[in-house]
C-alpha positions as CSV (number, residue, x, y, z in Angstrom):
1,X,0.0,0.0,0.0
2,X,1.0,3.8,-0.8
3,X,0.2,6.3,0.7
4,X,0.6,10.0,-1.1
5,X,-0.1,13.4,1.1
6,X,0.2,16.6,0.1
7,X,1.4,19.8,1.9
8,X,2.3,23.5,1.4
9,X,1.6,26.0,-0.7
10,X,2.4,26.3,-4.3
11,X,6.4,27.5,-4.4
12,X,7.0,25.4,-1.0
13,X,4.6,22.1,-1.7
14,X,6.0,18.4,-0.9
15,X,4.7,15.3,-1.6
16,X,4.9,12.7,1.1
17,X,5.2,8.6,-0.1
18,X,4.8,6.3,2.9
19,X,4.4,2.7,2.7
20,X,6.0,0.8,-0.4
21,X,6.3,2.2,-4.0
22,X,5.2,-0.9,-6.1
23,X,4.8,-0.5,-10.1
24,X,1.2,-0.5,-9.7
25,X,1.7,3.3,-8.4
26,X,4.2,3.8,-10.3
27,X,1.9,6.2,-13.0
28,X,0.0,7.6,-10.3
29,X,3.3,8.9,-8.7
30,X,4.5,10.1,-12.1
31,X,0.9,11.9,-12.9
32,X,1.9,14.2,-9.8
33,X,4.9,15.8,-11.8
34,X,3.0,15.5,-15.1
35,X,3.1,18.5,-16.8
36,X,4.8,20.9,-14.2
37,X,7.8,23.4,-15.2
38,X,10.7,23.2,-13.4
39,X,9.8,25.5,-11.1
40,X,6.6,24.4,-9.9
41,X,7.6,20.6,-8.9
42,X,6.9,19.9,-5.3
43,X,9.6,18.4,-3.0
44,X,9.6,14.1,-2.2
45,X,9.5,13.8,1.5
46,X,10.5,9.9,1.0
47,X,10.9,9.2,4.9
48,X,8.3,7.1,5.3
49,X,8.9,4.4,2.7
50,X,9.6,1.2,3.7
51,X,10.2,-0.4,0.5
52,X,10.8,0.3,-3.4
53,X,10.9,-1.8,-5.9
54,X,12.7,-1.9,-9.5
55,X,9.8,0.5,-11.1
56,X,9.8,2.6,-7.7
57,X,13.5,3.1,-8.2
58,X,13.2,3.7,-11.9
59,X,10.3,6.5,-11.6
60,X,12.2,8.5,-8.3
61,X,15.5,8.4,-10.1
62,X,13.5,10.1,-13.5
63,X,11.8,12.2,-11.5
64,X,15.5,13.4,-9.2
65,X,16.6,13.7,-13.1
66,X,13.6,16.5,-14.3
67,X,14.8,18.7,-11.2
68,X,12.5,17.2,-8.4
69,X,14.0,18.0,-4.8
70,X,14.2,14.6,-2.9
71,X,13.5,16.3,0.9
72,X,13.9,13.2,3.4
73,X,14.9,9.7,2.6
74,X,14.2,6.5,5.0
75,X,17.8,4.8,5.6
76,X,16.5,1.7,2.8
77,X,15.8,4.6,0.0
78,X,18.7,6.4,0.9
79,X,20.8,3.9,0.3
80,X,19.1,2.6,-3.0
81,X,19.5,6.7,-4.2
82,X,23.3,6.7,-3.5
83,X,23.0,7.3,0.4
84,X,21.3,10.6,1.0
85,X,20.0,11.4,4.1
């Protein structure tokens, strides 16, 4: 299960993930940057993950790529990301 909250206000918005990010989210997650410029994408706050698999990965590390601001990382996704904290 996923779980995808929303906070803040346009310039200062984050995205919270908690649970696991499994490829049948993986869309759902992506629809949330569809179609933003660069400077409207909303921060990842990923510290409450627990899991990610292959398609998780693939989609935060696209997503890192198009200028999204990863916030918070639990130590799993941290360590899959290249150990960010």
């Amino acid at each position: 299960m996923l779980r995808i909250t929303e906070s803040g206000c346009d310039e200062m918005r984050v995205v919270r993930l908690e649970g696991k990010l499994l490829e049948p989210w993986v869309e759902e997650v992506r629809g949330l940057f569809a179609g933003l410029d660069a400077g409207a994408l909303p921060a990842l706050d990923l510290s409450g993950l627990s899991f990610v698999d292959r398609p998780g990965l693939e989609v935060l590390q696209r997503l890192e790529r198009q200028g999204v601001r990863i916030k918070a990382c639990s130590p799993f996704v941290a360590e899959l990301l290249g150990d960010r904290g």
